[in-house]
C-alpha positions as CSV (number, residue, x, y, z in Angstrom):
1,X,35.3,-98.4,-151.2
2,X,38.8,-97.2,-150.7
3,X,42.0,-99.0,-150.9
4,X,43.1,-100.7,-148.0
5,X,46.3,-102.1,-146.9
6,X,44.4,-105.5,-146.7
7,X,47.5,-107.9,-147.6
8,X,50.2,-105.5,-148.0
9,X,50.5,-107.1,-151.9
10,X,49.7,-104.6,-154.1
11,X,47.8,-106.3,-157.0
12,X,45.9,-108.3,-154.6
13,X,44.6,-105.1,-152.9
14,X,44.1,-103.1,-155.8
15,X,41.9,-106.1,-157.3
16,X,40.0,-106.9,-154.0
17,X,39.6,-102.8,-153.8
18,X,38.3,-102.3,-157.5
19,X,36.1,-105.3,-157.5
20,X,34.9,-104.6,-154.0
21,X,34.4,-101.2,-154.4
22,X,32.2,-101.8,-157.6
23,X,29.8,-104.0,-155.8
24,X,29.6,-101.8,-152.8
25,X,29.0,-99.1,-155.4
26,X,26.2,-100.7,-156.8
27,X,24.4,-100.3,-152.9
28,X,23.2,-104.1,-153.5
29,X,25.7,-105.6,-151.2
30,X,25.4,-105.9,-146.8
31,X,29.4,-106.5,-146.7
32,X,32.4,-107.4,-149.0
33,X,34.4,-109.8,-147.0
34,X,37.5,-112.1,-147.7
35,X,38.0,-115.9,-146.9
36,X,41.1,-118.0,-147.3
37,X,44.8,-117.4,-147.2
38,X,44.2,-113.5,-147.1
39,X,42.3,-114.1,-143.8
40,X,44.6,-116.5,-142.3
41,X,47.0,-114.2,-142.9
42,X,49.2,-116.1,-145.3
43,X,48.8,-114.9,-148.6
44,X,51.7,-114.4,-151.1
45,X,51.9,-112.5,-154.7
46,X,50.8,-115.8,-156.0
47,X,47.7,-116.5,-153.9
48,X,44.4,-116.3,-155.3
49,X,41.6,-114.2,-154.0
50,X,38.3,-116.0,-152.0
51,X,36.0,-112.5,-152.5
52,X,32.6,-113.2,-150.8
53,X,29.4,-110.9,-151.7
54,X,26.9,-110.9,-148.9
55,X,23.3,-110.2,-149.8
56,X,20.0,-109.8,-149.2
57,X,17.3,-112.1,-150.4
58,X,16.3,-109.8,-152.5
59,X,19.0,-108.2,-153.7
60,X,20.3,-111.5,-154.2
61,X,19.7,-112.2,-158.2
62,X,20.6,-108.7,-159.2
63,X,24.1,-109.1,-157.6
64,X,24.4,-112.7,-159.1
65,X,23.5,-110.7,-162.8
66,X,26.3,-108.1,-162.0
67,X,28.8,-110.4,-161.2
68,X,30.8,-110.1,-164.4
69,X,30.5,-106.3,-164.3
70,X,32.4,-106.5,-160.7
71,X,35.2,-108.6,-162.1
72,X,35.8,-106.5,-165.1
73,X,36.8,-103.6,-162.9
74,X,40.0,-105.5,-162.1
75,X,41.6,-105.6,-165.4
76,X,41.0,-108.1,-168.8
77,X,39.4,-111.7,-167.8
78,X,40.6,-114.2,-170.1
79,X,38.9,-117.6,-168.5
80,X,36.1,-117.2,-166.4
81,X,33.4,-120.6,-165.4
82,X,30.4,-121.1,-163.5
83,X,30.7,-122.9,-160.4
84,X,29.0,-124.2,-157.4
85,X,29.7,-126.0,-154.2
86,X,26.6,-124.8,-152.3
87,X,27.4,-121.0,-152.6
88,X,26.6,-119.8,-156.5
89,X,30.5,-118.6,-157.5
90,X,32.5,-117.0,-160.5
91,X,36.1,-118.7,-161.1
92,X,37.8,-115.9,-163.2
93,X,41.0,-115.6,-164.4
94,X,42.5,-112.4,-165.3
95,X,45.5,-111.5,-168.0
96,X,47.6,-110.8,-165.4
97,X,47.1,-114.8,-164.2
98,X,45.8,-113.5,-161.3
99,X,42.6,-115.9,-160.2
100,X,39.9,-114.7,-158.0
101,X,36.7,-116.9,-156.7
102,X,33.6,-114.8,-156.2
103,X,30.9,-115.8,-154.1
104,X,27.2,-114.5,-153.6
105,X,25.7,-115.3,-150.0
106,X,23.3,-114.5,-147.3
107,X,24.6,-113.5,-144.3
108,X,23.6,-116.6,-143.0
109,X,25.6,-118.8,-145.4
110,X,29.1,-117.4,-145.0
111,X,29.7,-119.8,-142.0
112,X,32.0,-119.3,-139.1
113,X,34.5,-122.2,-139.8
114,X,37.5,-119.9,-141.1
115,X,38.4,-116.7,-140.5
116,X,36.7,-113.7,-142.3
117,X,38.7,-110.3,-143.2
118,X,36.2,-107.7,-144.2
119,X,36.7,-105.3,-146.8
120,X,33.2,-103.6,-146.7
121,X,31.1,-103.9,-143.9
122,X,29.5,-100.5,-143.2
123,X,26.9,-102.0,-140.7
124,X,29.8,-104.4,-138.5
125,X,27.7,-107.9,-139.4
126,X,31.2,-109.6,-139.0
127,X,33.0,-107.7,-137.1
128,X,33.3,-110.4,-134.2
129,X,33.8,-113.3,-136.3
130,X,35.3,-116.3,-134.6
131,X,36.9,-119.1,-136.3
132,X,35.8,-122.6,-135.1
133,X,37.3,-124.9,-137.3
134,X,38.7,-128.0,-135.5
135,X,41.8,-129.3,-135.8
136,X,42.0,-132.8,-137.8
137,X,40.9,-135.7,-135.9
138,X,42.6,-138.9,-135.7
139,X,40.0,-140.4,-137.3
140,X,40.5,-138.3,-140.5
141,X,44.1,-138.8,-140.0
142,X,43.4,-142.7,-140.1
143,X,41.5,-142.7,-143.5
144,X,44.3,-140.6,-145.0
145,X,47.2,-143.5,-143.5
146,X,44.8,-146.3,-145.3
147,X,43.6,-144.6,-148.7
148,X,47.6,-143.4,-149.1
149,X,47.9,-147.4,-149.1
150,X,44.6,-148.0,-150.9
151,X,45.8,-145.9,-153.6
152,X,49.2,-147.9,-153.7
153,X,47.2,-151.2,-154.5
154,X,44.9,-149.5,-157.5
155,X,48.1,-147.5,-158.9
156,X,49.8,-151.3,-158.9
157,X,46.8,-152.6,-161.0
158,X,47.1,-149.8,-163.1
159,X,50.8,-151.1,-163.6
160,X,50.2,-154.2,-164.0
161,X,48.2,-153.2,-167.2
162,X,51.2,-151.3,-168.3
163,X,49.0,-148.2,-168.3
164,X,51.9,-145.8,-166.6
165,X,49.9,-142.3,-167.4
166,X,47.0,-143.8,-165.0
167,X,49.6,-145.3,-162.3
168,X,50.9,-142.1,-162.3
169,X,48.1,-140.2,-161.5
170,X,46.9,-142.7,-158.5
171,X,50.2,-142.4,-157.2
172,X,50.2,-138.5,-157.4
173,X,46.8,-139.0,-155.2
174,X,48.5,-140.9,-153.0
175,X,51.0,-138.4,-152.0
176,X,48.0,-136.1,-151.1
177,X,46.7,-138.4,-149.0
178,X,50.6,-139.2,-147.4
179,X,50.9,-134.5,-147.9
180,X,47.7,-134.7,-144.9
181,X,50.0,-137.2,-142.6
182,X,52.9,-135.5,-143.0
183,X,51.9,-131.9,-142.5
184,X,49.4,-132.7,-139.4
185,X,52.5,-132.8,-136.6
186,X,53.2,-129.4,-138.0
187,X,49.7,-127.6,-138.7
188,X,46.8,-129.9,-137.3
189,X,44.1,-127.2,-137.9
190,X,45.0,-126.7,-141.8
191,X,46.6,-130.3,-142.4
192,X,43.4,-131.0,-144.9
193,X,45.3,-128.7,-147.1
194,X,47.7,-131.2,-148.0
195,X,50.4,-130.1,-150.4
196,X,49.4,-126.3,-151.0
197,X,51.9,-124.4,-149.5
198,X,53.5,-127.2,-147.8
199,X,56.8,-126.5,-148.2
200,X,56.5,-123.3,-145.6
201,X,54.8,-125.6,-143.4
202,X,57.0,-128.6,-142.6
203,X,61.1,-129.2,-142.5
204,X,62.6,-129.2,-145.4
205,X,63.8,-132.6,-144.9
206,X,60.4,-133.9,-144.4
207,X,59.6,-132.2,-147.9
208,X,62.1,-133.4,-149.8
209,X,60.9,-136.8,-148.8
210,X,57.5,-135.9,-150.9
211,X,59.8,-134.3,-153.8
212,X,61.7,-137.5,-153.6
213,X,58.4,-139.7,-154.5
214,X,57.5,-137.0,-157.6
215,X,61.2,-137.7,-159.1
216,X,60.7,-141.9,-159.2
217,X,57.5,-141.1,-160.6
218,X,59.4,-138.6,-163.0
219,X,61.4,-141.3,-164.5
220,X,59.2,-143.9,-164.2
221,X,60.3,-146.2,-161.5
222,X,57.2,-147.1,-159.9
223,X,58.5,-149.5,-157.3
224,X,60.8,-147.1,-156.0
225,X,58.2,-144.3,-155.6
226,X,55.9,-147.2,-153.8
227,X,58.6,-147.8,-151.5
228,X,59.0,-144.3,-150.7
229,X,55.7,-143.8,-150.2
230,X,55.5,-146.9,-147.7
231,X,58.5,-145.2,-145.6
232,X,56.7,-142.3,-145.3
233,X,53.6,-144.4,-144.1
234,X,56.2,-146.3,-141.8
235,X,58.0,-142.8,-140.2
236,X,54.3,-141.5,-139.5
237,X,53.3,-144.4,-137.8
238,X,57.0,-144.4,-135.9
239,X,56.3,-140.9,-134.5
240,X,52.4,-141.1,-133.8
241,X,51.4,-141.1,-130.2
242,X,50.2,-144.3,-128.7
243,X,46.1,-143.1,-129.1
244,X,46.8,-142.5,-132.4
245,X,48.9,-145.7,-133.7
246,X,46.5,-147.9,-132.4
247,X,43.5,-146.9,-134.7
248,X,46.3,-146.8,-138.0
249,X,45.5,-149.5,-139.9
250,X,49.0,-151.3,-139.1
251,X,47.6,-154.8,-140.9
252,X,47.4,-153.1,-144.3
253,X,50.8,-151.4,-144.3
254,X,52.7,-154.5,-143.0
255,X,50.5,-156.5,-146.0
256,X,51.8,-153.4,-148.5
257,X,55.5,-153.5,-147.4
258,X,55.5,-157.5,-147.6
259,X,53.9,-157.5,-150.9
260,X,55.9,-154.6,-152.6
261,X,57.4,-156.2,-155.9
262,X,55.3,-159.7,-155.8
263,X,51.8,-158.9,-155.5
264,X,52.2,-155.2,-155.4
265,X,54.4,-153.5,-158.3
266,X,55.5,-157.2,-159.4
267,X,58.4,-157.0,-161.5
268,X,58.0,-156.7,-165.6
269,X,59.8,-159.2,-167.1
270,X,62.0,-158.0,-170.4
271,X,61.8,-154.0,-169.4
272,X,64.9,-152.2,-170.2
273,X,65.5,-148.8,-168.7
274,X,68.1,-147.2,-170.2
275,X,69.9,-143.7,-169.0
276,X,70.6,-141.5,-172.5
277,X,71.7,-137.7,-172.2
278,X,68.7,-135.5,-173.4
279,X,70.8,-132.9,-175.5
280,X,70.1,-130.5,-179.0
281,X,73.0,-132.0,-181.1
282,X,73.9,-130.3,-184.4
283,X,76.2,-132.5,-185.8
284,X,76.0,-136.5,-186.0
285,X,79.3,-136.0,-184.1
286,X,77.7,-134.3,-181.4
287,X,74.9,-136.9,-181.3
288,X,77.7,-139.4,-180.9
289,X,79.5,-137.7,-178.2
290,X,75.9,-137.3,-176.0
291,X,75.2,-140.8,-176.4
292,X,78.7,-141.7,-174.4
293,X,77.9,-138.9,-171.2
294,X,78.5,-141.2,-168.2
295,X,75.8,-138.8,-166.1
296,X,72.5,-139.6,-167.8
297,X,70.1,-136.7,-167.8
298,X,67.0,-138.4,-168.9
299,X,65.7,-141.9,-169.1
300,X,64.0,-143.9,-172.1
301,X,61.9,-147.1,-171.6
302,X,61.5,-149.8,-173.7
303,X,59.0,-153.0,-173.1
304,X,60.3,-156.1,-175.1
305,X,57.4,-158.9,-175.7
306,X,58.5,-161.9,-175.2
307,X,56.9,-163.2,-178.5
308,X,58.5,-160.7,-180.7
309,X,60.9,-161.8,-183.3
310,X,64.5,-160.9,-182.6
311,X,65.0,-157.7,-185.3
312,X,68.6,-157.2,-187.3
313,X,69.8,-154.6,-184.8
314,X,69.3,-156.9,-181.8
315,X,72.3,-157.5,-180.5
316,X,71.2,-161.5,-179.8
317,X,70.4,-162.0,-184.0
318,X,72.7,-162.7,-186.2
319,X,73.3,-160.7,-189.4
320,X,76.4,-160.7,-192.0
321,X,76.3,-156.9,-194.2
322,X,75.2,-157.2,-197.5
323,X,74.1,-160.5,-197.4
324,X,69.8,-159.3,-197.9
325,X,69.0,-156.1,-200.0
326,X,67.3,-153.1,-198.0
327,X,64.0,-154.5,-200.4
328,X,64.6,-158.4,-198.7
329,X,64.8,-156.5,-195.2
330,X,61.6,-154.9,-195.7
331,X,60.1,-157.8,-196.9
332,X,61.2,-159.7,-193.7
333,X,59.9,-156.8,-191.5
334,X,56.5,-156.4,-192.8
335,X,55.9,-160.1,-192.2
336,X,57.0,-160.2,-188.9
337,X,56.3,-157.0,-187.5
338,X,53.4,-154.4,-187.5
339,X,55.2,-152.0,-189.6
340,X,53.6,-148.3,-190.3
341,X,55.2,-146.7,-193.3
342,X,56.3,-143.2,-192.5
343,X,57.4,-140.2,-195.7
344,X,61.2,-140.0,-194.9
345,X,60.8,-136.0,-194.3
346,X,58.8,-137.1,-191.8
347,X,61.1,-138.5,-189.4
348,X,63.3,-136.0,-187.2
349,X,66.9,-135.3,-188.0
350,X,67.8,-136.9,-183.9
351,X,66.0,-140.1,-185.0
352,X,67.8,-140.7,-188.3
353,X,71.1,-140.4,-186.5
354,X,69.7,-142.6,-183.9
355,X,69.4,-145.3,-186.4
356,X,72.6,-144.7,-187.7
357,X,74.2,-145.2,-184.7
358,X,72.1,-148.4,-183.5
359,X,73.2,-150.0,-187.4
360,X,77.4,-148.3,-186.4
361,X,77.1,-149.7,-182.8
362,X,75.1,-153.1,-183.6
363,X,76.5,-154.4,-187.0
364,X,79.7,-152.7,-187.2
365,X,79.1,-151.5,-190.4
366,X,79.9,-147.7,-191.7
367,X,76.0,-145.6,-191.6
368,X,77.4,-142.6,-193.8
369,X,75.9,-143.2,-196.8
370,X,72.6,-144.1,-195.1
């Protein structure tokens, strides 16, 4: 099989013309034929490759054997996995990160839904190929409104149990749901491809609404992202046509916006969020100087129990310097606190100078010999 101009990108033809043009070599294969953004006609330098072997019945099981032997034409694979959603396929990734998915099927399974590019086809089985996929129905736009929302409520639960990792990651599903909404007006046919690509697809603005969402989640402000997320919800509903913003779910989003910071995302009582520069200081001077930036760069967060004892560098306990030896401090630590003895050369040179300063700032009291 010969090189073709297929995508105009040259590693994706030369792998989609070395790893076709070993199967067609082989004389096992009907047609070598390409799915996905190569056949839409939107493929980049950093798209992966949906290769699809069509087979005979009986040539089927020698093809699916060979399958590694294909691949290896391409170049060095450094990751590939068994995988099947009703079509037996090979996920490979190659040294040159380039990722290609390839599929064995019968004529019969390759389905008409998408478009189909053919690299091989000496016999013109898909040469008149049709796509048929629908565009998204309201009714799939309507799940994707409520299970943005639905996702809202578990990611608040997750909160709740101060587990932020798993909030997190419901909220992150959320904004694929919201990615759906928010692409549809622009691309109804492919909107169930949520955030891949998305940024070519909609206005800028409208993107840097989803961005927005990822940079509360970033720094861990949860109720901010969940209000974000709501005014996305609110804008969609704002701009859907009458048909369509009568079947939204319009009860659970006016419960979700009324509930945000009581019952949803309820306030956490003694949480501190404080703004500190993230910098590589080489002198304790340096570490000083950081710690006074007025334009954080990062943000630590603390979570103060209520039934912890107030320590010496609170600023609400009271201590005089040099009235308890650093022995009569530990003492008083290790019976009120659960304290985990660490080796000295353990601890990082940033964190010694960070209790340096807290003992400087706190107690007034010169940390140099410390």
């Amino acid at each position: 099989m010969d090189e073709k101009r297929i995508t105009g990108i040259r590693r994706l033809d030369e792998a989609i013309a070395r790893i076709g043009g070993a199967a067609a070599a082989d004389g096992l294969c009907e047609a070598v034929l390409l799915k996905g953004s190569i056949a839409r006609g939107d493929a980049d330098e950093f798209s992966d490759i949906d290769l699809y072997l069509v087979v005979s019945p009986q040539n089927r099981d020698a093809v699916l054997e060979r399958r590694e032997h294909y691949l290896a034409a391409y170049g060095n694979v450094v990751f590939i996995e068994d995988v099947d959603f009703g079509l037996p396929q090979k996920a490979a990734i190659f040294s040159d990160a380039l990722h290609v998915d390839l599929y064995v099927a019968e004529p019969q399974q390759v389905g008409s839904l998408d478009p189909v590019v053919a690299a091989y086809d000496p016999a013109g089985l898909f040469a008149d190929v049709t796509p048929t996929r629908a565009d998204v129905t309201d009714e799939g736009l309507c799940r994707h409104f409520s299970s943005a929302i639905y996702c809202l409520v578990e990611a608040s639960s997750a909160y709740g149990h101060r587990n932020d990792a798993w909030a997190a990651k419901i909220m992150s599903d959320a904004v694929g749901e919201l990615s759906v909404l928010v692409r549809s007006p622009y691309d109804r046919r492919y909107a169930f491809l949520g955030l891949k690509k998305i940024n070519e697809v909609i206005p800028s603005e409208d993107y840097q609404l989803l961005e927005g969402i990822y940079i509360s989640l970033g720094r861990g402000d949860f109720p901010e992202a969940a209000q974000a997320i709501l005014n996305v919800l609110d804008a969609f509903l704002a701009n859907a046509d009458d048909g369509l913003a009568a079947k939204l779910n319009v009860r659970f989003l006016t419960w979700a916006k009324e509930s945000l910071g009581a019952v949803l995302f309820a306030r956490r009582d003694n949480v501190l969020i404080a703004d500190a520069p993230i910098t590589a200081p080489r002198t304790y001077e340096e570490f000083c100087d950081g710690c006074s930036v007025s334009v954080p760069i990062g943000t630590a967060r603390v979570e103060l129990d209520d039934a912890a004892p107030c320590i010496p560098w609170w600023p609400d306990h009271e201590i005089v310097p040099g009235t308890k030896s650093p022995e009569e401090l530990r003492i008083w630590l290790e019976g009120h606190l659960d304290v985990e003895r660490m080796p000295l050369e353990e601890i990082s040179q940033t964190r010694l100078w960070a209790m340096r300063h807290n003992i400087e700032i706190q107690l007034g009291i010169d940390g140099s010999d410390l």
